[in-house]
C-alpha positions, 0 to 999 in steps of 0.5 A: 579113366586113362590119363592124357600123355601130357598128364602122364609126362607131368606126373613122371616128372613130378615124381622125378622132382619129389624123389629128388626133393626127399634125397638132397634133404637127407642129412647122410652125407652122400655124393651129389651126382650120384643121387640124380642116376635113380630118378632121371634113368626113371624119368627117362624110361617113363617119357619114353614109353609115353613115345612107344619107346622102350628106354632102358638106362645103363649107368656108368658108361664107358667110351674108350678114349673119352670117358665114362658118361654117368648113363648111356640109353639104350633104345628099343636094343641100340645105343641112342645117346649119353647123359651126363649129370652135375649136382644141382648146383652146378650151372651146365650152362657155364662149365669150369674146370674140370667139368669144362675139360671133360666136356671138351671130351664128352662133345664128340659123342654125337648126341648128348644130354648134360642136366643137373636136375633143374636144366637140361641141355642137348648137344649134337656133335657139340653144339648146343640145340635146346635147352629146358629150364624147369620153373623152379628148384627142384631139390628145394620145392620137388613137384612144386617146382614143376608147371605143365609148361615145362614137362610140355617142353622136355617132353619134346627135348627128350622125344628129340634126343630119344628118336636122334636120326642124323642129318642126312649130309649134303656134301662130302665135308657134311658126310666127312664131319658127320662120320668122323666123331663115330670113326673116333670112337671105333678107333679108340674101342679097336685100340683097347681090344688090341690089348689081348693078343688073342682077339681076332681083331690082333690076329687080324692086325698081324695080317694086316701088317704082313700082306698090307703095311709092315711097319703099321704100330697099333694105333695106325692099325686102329686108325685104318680099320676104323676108317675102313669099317665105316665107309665099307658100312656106309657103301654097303648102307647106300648100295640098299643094304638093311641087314649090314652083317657077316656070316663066318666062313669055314667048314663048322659056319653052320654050326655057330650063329651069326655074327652081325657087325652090330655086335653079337657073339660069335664063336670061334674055333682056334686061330690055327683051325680051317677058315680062321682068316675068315672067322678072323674076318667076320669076328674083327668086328665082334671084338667091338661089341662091348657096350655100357659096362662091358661086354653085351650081346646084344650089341649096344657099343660104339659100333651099334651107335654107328650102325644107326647113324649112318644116312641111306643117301646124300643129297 
């Protein structure tokens, strides 16, 4: 007989709390964040596919100028959020120190979810918006600590934060605001691909500089494109457009795929070849397309975030 989803749910986050129970008893030193990735990107996965989602966790996540979130989530092929893990006896309610200091980073990132096992918090822009505290410690009880009630209530935490769809703004400020955390992070990932002189992106900045500001350093060049990108998608988004990507020009376009401003590979001749400004044109926003860990095909990077943030109207 096939169990109910709520049942489903209570006995994913049982596992979750006996895998932690059997790990915080061990007597082998080891550190204390690190023994909550396994079971919360496990737990994860398993709420999501009880809502039709195929969640897959990525740890150790990168956000040039912010930091390193301990997981960021991809969902159904798209970056979706971050979580950040604290040992279980760190309070992510009353953050000090370091920990306060790096969330002051870590609050820009548009939707975020801080847990230390116990308690679990999700932020939007910043701001807190649900908090689930489950009913008892899970390191010390494992499945004990847990009551239907509380996997009722981090299923719809979790639904929330994995189905994230931004409000839509109803103001120029309210779209501004909106925008302004994901251009931070585009400018800081052009910022770090203007590091290798061969990229697109700084063949792109030389002409930048050539034709439109001469005395533009890297770091204007990174503030302008970013801005650019953004509102140009945004247009584009609101003018109807669903497939938000670009085909490079020249003469060899047919023979290399697409590069869609998600973020997938394209190829690209040498700088000096026929078309290069266009190929440059259209792989700008290649150079963009690392995700969690490194470079990722299918998109899952600070642009890929954008893409599924910006609204289709303002009201």
């Amino acid at each position: 007989m096939p169990i109910s989803g709520n049942e489903a749910q209570l006995n994913a986050l049982k596992t979750f709390a006996n895998a932690l129970k059997s790990s915080y008893g061990s007597q082998v030193a080891a550190q204390q964040e690190d023994q909550l990735k396994g079971p919360t990107g496990n737990l994860l996965s398993a709420f999501g596919s009880e809502f039709a989602f195929n969640v897959i966790p990525r740890f150790e996540a990168p956000v040039p100028g912010v930091g390193r979130p301990d997981i960021a989530l991809d969902v159904g092929g798209a970056l979706c959020g971050y979580v950040e893990l604290k040992a279980p006896q760190v309070s992510v309610r009353n953050l000090k120190g370091h920990d306060r200091e790096q969330f002051n980073k870590f609050k820009t990132l548009p939707n975020l979810v801080y847990t230390n096992g116990n308690e679990w918090i999700l932020y939007r822009d910043g701001e807190r918006k649900q908090t689930v505290r489950l009913s008892g410690d899970v390191t010390d009880e494992g499945a004990g600590a847990v009551e239907e009630r509380d996997a009722e209530r981090l299923s719809a935490m979790l639904r929330d934060f994995l189905d994230w769809d931004p409000i839509v703004p109803s103001s120029p400020k309210a779209l501004a605001e909106l925008l302004a955390p994901l251009c931070h992070l585009l400018r800081e990932d052009v910022t770090e691909a203007l590091g290798n002189p061969e990229s697109a992106i700084s063949q792109l900045a030389g002409e930048w500089r050539e034709y439109l500001f001469p005395e533009a350093d890297n770091r204007r060049f990174a503030d302008a494109y970013a801005q650019t990108l953004t509102y140009a998608l945004l247009l584009a988004r609101m003018e109807g457009e669903e497939d938000l990507s670009v085909s490079a020009g020249g003469p060899d376009a047919t023979e290399r795929p697409r590069a869609t401003l998600a973020g997938s590979h394209a190829a690209r001749g040498p700088a000096g070849a026929d078309g290069a400004r266009n190929r440059r044109r259209a792989s700008g926003a290649d150079d963009l397309r690392r995700g969690p860990g490194g470079p990722d095909p299918q998109g899952r990077g600070p642009l890929a975030l954008l893409l599924r943030r910006l609204p289709r109207r303002i009201r």
